[in-house]
Structures are given as structure tokens and as C-alpha cells.
C-alpha positions in Angstrom: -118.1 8.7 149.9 -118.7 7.2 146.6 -119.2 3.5 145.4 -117.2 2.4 143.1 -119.2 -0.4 140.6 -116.8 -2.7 138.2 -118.6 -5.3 136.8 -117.5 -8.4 135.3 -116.8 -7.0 131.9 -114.8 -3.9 132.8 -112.7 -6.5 135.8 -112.0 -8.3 132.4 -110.8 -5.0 130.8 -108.7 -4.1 133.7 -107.0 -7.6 134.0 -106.0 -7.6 130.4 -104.5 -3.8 130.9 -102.5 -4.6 133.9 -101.1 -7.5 132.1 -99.6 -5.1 129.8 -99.0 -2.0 131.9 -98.2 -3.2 135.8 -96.0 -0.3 136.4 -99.7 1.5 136.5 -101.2 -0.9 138.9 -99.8 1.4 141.9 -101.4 4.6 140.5 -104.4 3.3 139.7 -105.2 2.1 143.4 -104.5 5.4 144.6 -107.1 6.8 141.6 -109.4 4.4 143.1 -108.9 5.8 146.9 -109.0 9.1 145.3 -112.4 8.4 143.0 -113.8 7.6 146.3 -113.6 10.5 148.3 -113.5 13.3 145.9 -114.2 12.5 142.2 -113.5 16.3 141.7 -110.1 16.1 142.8 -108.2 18.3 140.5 -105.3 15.1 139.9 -107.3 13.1 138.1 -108.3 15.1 135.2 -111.5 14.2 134.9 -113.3 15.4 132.0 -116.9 15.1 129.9 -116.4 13.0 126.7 -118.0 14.7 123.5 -119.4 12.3 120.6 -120.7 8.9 121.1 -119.2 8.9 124.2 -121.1 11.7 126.0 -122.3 10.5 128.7 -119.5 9.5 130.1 -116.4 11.0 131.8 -112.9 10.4 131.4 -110.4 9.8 134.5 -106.3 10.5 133.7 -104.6 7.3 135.0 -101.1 9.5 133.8 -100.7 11.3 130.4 -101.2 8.2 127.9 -103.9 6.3 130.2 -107.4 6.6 130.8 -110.5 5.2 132.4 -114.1 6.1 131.1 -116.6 6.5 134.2 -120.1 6.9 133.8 -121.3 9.1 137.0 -124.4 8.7 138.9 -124.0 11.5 141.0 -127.0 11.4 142.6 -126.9 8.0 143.7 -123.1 8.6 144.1 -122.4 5.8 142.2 -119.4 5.6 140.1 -119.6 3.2 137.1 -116.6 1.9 135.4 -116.9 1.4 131.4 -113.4 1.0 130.2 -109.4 1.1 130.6 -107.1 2.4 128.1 -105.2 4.8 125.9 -106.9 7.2 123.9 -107.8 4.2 121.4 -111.1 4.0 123.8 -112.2 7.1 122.6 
């Protein structure tokens, strides 16, 4: 199992994105349960960022949607950075 860390600046984030996009709220709970178990799990698309953002991984909320992760695997942490469309690239 792996622990999922949000802290006050990405709850901020997420707030201000389900505001706009509440028909995602749904989905991204089950991402969440998902995340938890297997990070891996083929659904969610996740993916190394390249550029200034290398770091960090990037989780498919659906096609237009994202969430950038930073993983501590060994720790099996699972930071959360941001929420967004590809504009947080």
C-alpha cells in the first residue's frame, strides 16, 4: 500500500479544479484508490515527465486531465504536485 501525501498547497489546487470540473470528482477518487494499491496500474497512464519537470510523473485523470506525482518509491510515498490540463506541463 502506498501513502498518498497532499499538502496544503496542492488541497488548494485540487479545490480550485473541482470547482471547475466536478464531473471529474468521481474518477479522481477512484484514481486515488487505484494510486494506492498499484501506482503501476496500466489505467492511469502514468508516465515520466521530460524537461523541467523530470522528476516527476504524470497520472491520466481522462484524456485532457492530469495530475503530476512526484514518487518516493522507496518510502512508498506518493507526493502530489499539481492538477490540470496539459497547461501544467
Amino acid at each position: 500500500m502506498y501513502e498518498l501525501i497532499l499538502d496544503e498547497n496542492y488541497i488548494k489546487k485540487e479545490r480550485k479544479f473541482f470547482k471547475k470540473h466536478p464531473e471529474l470528482l468521481d474518477r479522481y477518487k477512484k484514481l486515488l484508490h487505484i494510486l494506492r494499491v498499484d501506482p503501476f496500474y496500466p489505467s492511469l497512464r502514468i508516465h515520466k515527465l521530460k524537461g523541467h519537470l523530470q522528476e516527476y510523473h504524470s497520472i491520466s485523470i481522462n484524456i485532457s486531465y492530469r495530475v503530476i506525482v512526484n514518487f518516493i518509491i522507496k518510502e512508498n510515498k506518493i507526493i502530489f504536485i499539481d492538477i490540470g490540463g496539459h497547461e501544467i506541463y
